[in-house]
C-alpha positions as YAML, in Angstrom:
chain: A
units: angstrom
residues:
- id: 1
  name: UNK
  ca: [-14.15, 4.37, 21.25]
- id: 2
  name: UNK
  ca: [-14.98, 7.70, 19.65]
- id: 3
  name: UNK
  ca: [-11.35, 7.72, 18.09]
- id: 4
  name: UNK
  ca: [-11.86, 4.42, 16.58]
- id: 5
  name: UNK
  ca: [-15.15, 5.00, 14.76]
- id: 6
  name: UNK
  ca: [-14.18, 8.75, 13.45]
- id: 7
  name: UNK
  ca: [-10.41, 7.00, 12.59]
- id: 8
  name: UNK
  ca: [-12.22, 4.62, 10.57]
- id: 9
  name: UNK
  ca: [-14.88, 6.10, 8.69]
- id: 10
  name: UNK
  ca: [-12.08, 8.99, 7.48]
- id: 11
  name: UNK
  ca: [-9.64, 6.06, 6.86]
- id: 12
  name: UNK
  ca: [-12.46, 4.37, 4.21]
- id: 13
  name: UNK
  ca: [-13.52, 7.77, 3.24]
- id: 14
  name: UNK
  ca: [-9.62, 8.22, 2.27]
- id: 15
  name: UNK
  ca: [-9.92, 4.98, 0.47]
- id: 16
  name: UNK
  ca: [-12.62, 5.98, -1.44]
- id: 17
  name: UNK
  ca: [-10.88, 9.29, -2.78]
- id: 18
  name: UNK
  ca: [-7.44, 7.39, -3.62]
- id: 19
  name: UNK
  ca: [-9.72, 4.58, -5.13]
- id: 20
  name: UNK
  ca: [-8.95, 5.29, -8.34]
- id: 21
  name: UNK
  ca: [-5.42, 5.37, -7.90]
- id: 22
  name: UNK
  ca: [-4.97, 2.52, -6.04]
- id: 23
  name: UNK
  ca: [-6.88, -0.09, -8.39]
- id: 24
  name: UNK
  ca: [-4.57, 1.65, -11.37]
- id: 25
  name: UNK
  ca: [-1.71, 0.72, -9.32]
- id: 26
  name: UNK
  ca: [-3.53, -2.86, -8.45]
- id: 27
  name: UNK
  ca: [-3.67, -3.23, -12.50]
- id: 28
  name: UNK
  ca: [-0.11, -2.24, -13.27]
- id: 29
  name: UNK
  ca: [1.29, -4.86, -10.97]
- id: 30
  name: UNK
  ca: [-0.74, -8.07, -12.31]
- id: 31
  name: UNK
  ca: [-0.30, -6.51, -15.72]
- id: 32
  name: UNK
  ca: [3.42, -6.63, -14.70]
- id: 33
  name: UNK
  ca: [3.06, -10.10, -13.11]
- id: 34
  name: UNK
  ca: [1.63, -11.34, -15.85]
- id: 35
  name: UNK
  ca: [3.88, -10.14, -18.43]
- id: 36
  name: UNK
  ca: [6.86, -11.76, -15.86]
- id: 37
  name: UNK
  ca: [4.97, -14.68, -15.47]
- id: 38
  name: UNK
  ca: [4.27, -15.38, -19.44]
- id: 39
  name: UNK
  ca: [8.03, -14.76, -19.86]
- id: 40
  name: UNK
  ca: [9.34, -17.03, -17.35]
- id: 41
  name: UNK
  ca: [6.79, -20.01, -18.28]
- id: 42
  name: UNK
  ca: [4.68, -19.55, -14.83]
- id: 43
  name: UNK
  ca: [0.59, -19.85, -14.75]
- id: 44
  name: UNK
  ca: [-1.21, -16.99, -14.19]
- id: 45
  name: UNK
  ca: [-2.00, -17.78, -10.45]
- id: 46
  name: UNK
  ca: [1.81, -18.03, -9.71]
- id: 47
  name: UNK
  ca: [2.24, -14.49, -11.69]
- id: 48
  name: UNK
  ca: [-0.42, -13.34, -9.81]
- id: 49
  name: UNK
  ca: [1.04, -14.19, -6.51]
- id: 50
  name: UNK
  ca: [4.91, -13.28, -7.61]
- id: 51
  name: UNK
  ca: [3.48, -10.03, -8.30]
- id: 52
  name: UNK
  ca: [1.89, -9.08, -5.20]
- id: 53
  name: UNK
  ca: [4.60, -10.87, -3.37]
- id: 54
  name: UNK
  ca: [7.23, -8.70, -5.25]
- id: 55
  name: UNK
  ca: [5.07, -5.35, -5.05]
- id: 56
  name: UNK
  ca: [4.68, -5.72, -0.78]
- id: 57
  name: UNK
  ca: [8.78, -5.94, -1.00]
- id: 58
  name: UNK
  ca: [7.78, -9.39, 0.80]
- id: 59
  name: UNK
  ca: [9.94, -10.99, -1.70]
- id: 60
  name: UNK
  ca: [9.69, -15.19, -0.87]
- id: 61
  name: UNK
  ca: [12.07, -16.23, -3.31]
- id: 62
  name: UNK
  ca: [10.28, -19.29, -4.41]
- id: 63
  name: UNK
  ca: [9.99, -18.03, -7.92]
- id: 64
  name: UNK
  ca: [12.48, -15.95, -8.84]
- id: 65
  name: UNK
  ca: [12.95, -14.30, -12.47]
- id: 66
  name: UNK
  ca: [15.85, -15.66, -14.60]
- id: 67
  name: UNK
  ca: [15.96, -13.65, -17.45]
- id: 68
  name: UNK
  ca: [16.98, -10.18, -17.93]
- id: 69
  name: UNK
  ca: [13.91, -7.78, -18.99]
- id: 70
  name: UNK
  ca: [12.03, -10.18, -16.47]
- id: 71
  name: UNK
  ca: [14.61, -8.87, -13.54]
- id: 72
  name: UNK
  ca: [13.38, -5.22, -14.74]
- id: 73
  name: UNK
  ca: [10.70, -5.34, -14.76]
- id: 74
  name: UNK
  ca: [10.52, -6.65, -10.81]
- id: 75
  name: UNK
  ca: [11.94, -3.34, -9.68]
- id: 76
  name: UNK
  ca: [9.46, -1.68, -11.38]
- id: 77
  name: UNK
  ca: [6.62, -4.03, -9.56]
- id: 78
  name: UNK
  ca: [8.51, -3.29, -6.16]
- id: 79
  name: UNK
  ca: [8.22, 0.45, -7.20]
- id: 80
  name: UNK
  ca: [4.56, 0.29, -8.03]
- id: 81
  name: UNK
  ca: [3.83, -1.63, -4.65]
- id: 82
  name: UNK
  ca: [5.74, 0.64, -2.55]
- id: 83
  name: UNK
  ca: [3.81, 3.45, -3.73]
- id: 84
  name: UNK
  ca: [1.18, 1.90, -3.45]
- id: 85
  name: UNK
  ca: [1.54, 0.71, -0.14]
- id: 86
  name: UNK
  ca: [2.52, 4.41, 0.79]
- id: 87
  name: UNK
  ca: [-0.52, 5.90, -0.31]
- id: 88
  name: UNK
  ca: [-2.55, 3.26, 1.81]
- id: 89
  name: UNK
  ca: [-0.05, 4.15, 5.13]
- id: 90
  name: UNK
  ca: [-0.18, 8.70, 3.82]
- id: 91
  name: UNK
  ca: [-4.20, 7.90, 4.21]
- id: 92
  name: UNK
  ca: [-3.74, 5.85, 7.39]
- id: 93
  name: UNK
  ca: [-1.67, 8.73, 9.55]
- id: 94
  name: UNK
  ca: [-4.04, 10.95, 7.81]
- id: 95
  name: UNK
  ca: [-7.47, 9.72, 8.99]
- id: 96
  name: UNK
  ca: [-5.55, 9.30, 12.69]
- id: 97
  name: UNK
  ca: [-4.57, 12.82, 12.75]
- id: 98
  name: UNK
  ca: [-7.92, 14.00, 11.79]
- id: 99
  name: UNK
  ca: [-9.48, 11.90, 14.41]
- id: 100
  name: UNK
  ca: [-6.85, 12.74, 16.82]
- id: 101
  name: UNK
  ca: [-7.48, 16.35, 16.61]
- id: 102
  name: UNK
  ca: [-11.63, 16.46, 16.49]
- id: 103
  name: UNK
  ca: [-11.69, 14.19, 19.42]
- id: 104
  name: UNK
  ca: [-9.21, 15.47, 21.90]
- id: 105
  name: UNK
  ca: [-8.49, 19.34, 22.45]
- id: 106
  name: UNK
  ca: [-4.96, 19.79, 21.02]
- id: 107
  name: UNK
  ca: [-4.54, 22.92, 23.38]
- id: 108
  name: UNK
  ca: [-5.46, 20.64, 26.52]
- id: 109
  name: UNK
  ca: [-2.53, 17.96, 25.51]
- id: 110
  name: UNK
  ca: [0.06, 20.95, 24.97]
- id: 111
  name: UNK
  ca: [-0.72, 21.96, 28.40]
- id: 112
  name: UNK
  ca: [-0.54, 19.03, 30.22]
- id: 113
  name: UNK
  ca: [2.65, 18.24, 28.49]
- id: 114
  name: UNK
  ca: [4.61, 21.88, 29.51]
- id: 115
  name: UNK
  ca: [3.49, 20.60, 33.01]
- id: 116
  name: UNK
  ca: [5.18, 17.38, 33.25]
...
């Protein structure tokens, strides 16, 4: 349980320190979404939603862009998600190891593992 709670608390503590980053990102894709959505004749909740659907590479299909610079500009929303999504995931393994490494004795686990 002492994993979890130290895994955690360096995981938001992460969060706070890419913060900045991350709601940039956040803003570029609706900005994107929007300008996708106001080109292809959506509302702003459906450009919304394409957006974030796009940027997690989920990628539904229910509205898909039809015109050219609209098509463009989707990669670049996948792009911005994925990077976003990787900084989330670099903090995520980062916090783990952290934990991992104050709350177990790395030495210890080498040993046992020569053993076996």
């Amino acid at each position: 349980m002492e994993f979890t709670f130290r895994f955690i608390h360096i995981f938001f503590v992460g969060l706070e320190y890419a913060g900045p980053l991350l709601i940039a990102l956040v803003f570029i894709i609706i900005l994107l979404g929007q300008i996708v959505g106001t080109r292809e004749s959506w509302g702003w909740q459906n450009s919304i939603y394409w957006a974030f659907i796009t940027a997690t590479t989920v990628g539904y299909g229910d509205l898909p862009p039809t015109k050219p610079l609209s098509k463009i500009l989707s990669v670049f929303t996948a792009l911005f998600g994925v990077i976003f999504t990787g900084i989330i995931v670099a903090v995520a393994v980062n916090a783990a190891t952290i934990a991992f490494q104050s709350v177990f004795d790395i030495n210890e686990i080498k040993t046992d593992i020569e053993i076996n």
